[in-house]
C-alpha positions in Angstrom: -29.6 11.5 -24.4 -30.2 14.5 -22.3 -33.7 14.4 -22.8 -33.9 11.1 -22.2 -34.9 8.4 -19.5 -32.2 9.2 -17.0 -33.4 12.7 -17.1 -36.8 12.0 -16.5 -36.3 9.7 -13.4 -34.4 12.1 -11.8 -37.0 15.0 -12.2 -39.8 12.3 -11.2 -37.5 12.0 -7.8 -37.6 15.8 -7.5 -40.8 16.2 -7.9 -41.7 13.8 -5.5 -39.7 15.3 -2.7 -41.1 18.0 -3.7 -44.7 16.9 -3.7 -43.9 15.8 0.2 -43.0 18.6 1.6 -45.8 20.0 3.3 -46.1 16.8 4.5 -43.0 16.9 5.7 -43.8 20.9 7.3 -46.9 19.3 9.1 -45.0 16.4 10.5 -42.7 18.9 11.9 -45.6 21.7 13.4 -46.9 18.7 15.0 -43.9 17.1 16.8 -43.3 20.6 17.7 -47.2 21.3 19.2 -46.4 18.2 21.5 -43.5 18.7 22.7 -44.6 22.1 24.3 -45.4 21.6 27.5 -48.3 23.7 27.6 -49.8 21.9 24.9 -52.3 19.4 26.4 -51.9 15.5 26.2 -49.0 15.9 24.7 -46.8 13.7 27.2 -49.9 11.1 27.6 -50.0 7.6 25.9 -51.9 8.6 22.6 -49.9 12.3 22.2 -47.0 10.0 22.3 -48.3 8.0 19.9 -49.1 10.8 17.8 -45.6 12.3 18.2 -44.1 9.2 17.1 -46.4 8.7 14.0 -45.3 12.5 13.1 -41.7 11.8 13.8 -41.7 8.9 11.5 -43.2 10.6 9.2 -41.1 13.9 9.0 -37.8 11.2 8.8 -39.7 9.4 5.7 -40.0 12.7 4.1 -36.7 14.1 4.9 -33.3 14.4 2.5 -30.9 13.8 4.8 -27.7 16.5 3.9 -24.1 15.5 4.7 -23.3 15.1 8.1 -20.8 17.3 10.3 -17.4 15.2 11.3 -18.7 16.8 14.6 -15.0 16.0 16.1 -14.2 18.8 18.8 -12.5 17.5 21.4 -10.6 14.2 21.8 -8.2 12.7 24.8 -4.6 12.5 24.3 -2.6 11.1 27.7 -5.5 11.6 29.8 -5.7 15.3 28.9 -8.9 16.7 26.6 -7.3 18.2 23.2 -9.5 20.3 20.9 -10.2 20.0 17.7 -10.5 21.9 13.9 -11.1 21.4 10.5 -9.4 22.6 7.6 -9.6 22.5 4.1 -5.7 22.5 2.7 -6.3 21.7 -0.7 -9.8 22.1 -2.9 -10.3 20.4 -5.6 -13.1 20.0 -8.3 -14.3 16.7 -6.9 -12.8 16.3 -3.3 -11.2 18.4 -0.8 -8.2 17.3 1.2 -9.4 17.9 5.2 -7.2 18.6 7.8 -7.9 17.6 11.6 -5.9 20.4 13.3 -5.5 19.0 17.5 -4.2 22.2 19.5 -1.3 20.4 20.7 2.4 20.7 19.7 3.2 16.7 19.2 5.2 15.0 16.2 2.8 11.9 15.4 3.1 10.0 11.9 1.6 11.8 9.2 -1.8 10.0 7.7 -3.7 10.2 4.3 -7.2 8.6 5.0 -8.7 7.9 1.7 -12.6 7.8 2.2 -15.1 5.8 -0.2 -16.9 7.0 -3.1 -19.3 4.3 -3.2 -22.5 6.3 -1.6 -22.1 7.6 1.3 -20.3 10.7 2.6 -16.5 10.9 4.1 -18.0 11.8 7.2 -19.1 7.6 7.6 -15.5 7.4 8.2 -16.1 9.6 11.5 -15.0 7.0 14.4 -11.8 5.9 12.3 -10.7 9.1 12.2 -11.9 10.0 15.7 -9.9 6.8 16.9 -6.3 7.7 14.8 -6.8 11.5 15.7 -4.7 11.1 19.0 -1.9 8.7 18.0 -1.6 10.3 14.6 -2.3 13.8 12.1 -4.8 12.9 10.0 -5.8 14.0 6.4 -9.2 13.0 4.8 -10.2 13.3 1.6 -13.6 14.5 1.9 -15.5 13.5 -1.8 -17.7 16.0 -3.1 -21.3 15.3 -4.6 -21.5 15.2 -8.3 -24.5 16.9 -8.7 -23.2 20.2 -6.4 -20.1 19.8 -9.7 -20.7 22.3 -12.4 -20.3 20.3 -16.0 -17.3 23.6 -16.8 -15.1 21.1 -13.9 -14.9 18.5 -16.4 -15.2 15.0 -15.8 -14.3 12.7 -13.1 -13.2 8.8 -14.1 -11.6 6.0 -12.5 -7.9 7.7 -13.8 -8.8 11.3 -11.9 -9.5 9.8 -8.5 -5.6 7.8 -8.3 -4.4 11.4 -10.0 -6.1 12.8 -6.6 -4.0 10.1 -4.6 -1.3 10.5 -5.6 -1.6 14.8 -5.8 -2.8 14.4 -1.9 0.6 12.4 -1.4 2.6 14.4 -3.1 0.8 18.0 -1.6 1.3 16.0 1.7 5.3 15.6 1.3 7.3 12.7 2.2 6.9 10.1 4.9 3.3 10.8 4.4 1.5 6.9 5.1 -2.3 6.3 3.3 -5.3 4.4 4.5 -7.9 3.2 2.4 -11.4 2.0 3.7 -13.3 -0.1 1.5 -14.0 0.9 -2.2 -10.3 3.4 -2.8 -8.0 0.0 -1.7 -7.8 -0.3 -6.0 -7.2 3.4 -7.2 -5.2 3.8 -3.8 -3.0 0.0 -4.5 -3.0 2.0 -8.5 -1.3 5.4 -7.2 1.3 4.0 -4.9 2.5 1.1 -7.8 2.7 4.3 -10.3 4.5 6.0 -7.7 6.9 3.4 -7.0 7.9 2.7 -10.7 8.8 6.2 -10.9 10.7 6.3 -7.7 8.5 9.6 -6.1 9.9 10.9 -3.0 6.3 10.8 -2.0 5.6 7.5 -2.0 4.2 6.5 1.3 5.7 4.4 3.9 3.0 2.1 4.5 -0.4 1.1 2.6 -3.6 -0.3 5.0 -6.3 -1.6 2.6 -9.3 -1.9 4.8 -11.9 -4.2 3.3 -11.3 -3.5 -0.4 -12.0 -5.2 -4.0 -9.2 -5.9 -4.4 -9.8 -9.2 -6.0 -13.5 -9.7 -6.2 -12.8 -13.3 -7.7 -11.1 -14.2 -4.1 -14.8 -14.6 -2.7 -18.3 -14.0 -4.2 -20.8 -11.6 -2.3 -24.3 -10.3 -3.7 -22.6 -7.4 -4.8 -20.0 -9.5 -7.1 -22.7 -11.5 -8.1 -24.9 -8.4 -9.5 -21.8 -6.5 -11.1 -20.7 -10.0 -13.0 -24.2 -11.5 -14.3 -25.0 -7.9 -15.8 -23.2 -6.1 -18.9 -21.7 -2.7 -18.5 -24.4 -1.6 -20.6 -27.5 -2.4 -18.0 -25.8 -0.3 -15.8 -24.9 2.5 -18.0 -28.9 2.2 -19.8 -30.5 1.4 -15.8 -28.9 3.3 -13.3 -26.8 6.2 -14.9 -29.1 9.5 -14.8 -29.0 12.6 -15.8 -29.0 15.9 -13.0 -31.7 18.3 -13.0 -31.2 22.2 -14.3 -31.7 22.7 -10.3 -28.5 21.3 -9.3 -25.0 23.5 -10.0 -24.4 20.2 -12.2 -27.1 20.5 -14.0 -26.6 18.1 -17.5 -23.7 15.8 -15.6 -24.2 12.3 -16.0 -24.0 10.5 -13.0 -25.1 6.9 -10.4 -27.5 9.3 -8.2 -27.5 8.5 -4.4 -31.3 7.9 -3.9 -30.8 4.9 -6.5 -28.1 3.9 -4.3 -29.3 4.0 -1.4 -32.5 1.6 -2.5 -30.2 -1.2 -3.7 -28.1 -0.2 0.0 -31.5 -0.9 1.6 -32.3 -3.9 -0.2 -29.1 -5.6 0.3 -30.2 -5.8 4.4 -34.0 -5.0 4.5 -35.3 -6.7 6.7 -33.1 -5.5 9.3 -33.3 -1.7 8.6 -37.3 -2.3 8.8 -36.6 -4.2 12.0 -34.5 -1.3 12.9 -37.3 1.3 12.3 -40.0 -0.4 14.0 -38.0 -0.2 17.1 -37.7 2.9 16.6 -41.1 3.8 16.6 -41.7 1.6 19.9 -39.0 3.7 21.3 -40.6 6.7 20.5 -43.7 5.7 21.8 -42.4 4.6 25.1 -40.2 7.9 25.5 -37.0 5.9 25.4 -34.6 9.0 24.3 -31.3 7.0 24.2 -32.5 4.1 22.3 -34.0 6.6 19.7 -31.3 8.8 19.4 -28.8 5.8 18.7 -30.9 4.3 15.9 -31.4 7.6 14.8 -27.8 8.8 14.6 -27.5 5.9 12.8 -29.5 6.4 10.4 -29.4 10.3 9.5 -25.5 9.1 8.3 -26.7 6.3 6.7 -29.5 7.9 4.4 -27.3 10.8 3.4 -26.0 9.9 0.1 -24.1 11.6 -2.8 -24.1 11.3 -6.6 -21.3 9.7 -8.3 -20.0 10.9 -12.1 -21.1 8.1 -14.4 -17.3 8.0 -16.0 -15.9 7.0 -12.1 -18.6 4.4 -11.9 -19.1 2.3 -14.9 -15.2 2.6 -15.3 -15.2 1.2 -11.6 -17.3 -1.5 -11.7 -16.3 -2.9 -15.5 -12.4 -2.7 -14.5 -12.5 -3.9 -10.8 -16.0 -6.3 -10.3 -16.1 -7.6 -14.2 -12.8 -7.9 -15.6 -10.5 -7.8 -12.9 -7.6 -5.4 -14.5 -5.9 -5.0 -11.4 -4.8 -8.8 -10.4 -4.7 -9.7 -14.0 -1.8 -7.0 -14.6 -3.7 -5.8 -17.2 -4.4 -2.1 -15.1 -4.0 0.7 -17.0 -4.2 4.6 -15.4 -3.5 7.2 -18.0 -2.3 5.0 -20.1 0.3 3.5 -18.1 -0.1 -0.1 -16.9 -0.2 -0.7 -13.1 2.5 -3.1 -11.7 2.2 -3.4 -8.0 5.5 -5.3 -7.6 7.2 -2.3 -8.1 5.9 -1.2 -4.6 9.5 -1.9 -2.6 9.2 1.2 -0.1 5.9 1.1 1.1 4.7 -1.5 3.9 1.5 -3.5 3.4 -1.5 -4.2 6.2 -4.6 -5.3 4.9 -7.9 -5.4 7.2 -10.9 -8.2 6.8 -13.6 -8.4 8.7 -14.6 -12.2 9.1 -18.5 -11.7 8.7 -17.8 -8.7 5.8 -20.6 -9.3 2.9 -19.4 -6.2 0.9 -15.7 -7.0 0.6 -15.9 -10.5 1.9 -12.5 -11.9 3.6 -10.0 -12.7 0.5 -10.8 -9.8 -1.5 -8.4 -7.2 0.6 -5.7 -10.3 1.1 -5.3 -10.8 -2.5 -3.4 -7.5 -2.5 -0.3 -9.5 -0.6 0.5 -11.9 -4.0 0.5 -8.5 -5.8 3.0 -6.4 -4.1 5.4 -9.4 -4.2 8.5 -7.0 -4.4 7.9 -6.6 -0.6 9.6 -8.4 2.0 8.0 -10.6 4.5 8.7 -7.9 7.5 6.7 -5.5 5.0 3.6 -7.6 4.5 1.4 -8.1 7.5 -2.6 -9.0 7.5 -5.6 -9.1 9.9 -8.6 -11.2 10.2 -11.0 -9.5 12.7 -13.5 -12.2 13.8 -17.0 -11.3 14.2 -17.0 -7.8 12.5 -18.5 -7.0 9.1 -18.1 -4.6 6.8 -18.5 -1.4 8.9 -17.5 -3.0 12.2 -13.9 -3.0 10.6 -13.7 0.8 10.9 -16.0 1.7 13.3 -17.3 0.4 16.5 -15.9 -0.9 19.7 -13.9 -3.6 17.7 -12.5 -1.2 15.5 -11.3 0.8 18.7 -10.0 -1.8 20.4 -8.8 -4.5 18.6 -8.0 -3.1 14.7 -6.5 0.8 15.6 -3.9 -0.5 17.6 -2.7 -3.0 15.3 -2.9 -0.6 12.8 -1.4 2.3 14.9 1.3 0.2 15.7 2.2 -0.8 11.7 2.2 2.9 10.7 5.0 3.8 13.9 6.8 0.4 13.1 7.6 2.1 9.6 7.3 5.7 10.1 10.6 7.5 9.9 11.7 8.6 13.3 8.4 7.1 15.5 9.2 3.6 15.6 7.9 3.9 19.3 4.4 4.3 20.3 4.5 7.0 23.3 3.0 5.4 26.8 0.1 7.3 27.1 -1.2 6.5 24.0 -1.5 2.4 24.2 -5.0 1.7 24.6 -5.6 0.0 28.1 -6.8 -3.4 25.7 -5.7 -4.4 22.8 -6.8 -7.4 21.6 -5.8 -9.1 18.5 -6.6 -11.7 15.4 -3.2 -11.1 13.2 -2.9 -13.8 10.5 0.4 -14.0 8.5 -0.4 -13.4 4.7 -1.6 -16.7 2.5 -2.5 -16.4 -1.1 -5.9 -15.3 -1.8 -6.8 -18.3 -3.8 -5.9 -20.6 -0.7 
């Protein structure tokens, strides 16, 4: 199996990169030979050209590494704060991130739960960014598969809610948990275990954030794919094996370059759309509009590898046969009853135009916890946002922190107030009152 096709389309990739690199080196000399200002034409229409040709170029031939979080400095009641990482807890798979602000304040405690779906923690930037001055935030940062030695063991569906619920429990009491996107399942998973055996850790409030919660509640392309395909296709057509050149050499795993074709295909005329104006940007010297699209773009084309385990277990248990609504969820062996969830507060998130986790999905997770009161179930519809507009962006700032903001205080044990100089100057709001998903 080693030895097989999986192996070889992953050294065919390598080699490939490989292959481009002077390429690549050129592309780079050249952009550099033009930019010099004693290099002649380089600032006239065809050296422009030319530079834009070698920039696209270089970018095509580029493996874009994980981003920096990049957060220094934020504003906290008018005043610049700086900023630090740290990493508090390291573990095989993931390390648990701290966002130390050099400023003595007592904000609710949060445990941001990033995606493992593709794309680095650090897509997660502006939410964090945007909760950093109301609240301290803890990310956990997922760590490529292929950087993973095979001696760390494995990594399934089971070891990322054990992570949850460690992170909680490392975290202490009155810690609250926000999950964008793909963890709204493992994360809904570790707070029902921890409320059927009465942790002290269990958090005070739960905000599912455009998660799969129920993927029968409304049907998206990626629904369609994971249900009109066996486990096996996946397992035989996309599972590959890493190359001796990787510290996980041997591990089994979804690589990111495969992901990030069917990401690109999903949407592709508008990334080409995207990189054309991009090149006419370049041409015409437009800095601003380059840099944007290209900001853009360097987070969006840095992927990571995910263990196979995490992924088939993923998609057969929440896209085929829906384990968690059914009641049929099983962690460790231990079945999954989110009505046992009486201490922690529920806010989902949907974004009205949301073709990932369409509107329904993330709702669905209200008819679950039905051991919650009415005053600790609470939902929003954000109109005109999709998928990543419901955790980052203008509406995300504006509209969806505060509400959220404003559920983790309401619950959080001895900040039921939000301090004055932390309410954003607007604040406008689409809350809808929780309605069965199947409605």
């Amino acid at each position: 199996m080693l030895l097989g096709g999986g192996f070889v389309l992953y050294q065919l990739y390598e080699m490939n990169y490989n292959a481009a690199q002077p390429l690549n080196f050129f592309a780079r000399a050249l952009q550099a030979a033009l930019q010099n200002p004693l290099f002649p034409g380089g600032q006239s229409e065809f050296g422009r050209l030319l530079g834009a040709s070698a920039e696209m170029i270089e970018r095509g031939t580029r493996r874009f590494g994980k981003p920096a979080f990049a957060i220094e400095e934020i504003v906290i009641g008018g005043e610049p704060v700086s900023v630090t990482e740290e990493i508090v807890l390291a573990k095989p798979f993931c390390e648990l991130r701290h966002f130390v602000r050099d400023i003595e304040r007592d904000d609710p405690r949060v445990l941001i739960v990033a995606p493992l779906s593709g794309h680095h923690a650090t897509l997660l930037r502006g939410t964090v960014k945007a909760l950093l001055p109301h609240h301290d935030c803890y990310v956990a940062d997922w760590i490529d598969a292929k950087q993973v030695p095979l001696s760390d063991g494995a990594f399934s569906f089971d070891s990322y809610v054990d992570y949850v619920i460690e992170f909680l429990r490392f975290l202490g009491p009155n810690t609250h948990v926000l999950a964008v996107c793909q963890p709204a399942v493992p994360v809904m998973a570790a707070v029902s275990l921890m409320a059927a055996g009465n942790d002290p850790a269990q958090p005070p409030t739960m905000t599912l954030m455009g998660g799969p919660i129920d993927t029968r509640a409304a049907e998206t392309a990626v629904t369609k794919l994971a249900e009109n395909k066996p486990i096996s296709w996946f397992e035989n057509t996309v599972i590959q094996t890493v190359p001796f050149t990787y510290p996980g050499a041997g591990r089994r795993v979804y690589p990111g370059f495969i992901q990030l074709t069917g990401f690109m295909q999903m949407n592709l005329d508008r990334h080409m759309n995207a990189h054309v104006k991009l090149f006419d940007h370049l041409i015409r010297g437009d800095g601003e509009g380059a840099d944007a699209t290209k900001r853009f773009y360097d987070e969006y084309m840095a992927v990571l590898d995910l263990a196979s385990d995490f992924y088939l277990e993923t998609v057969e248990q929440v896209f085929q046969t829906h384990l968690l609504p059914r009641g049929l969820m099983r962690v460790n062996g231990e079945l999954i009853e989110p009505k046992a969830i009486r201490k922690t507060a529920l806010l989902t998130v949907e974004g009205e135009l949301d073709d990932i986790s369409a509107p329904g999905q993330t709702l669905a997770a209200h008819d679950l916890c039905s051991g919650l009161r009415p005053s600790q179930k609470s939902s929003m519809l954000q109109p005109g946002v999709g998928h990543f507009g419901i955790f980052n962006g203008k509406r995300w700032r504006e509209n969806i922190m505060p509400v959220v903001r404003n559920w983790i205080r309401q619950h959080d044990k001895g900040h039921s107030l939000v301090p004055k100089a932390d309410l954003a100057p607007k604040a406008s709001v689409t809350v809808a009152k929780p309605t069965s998903a199947a409605a």
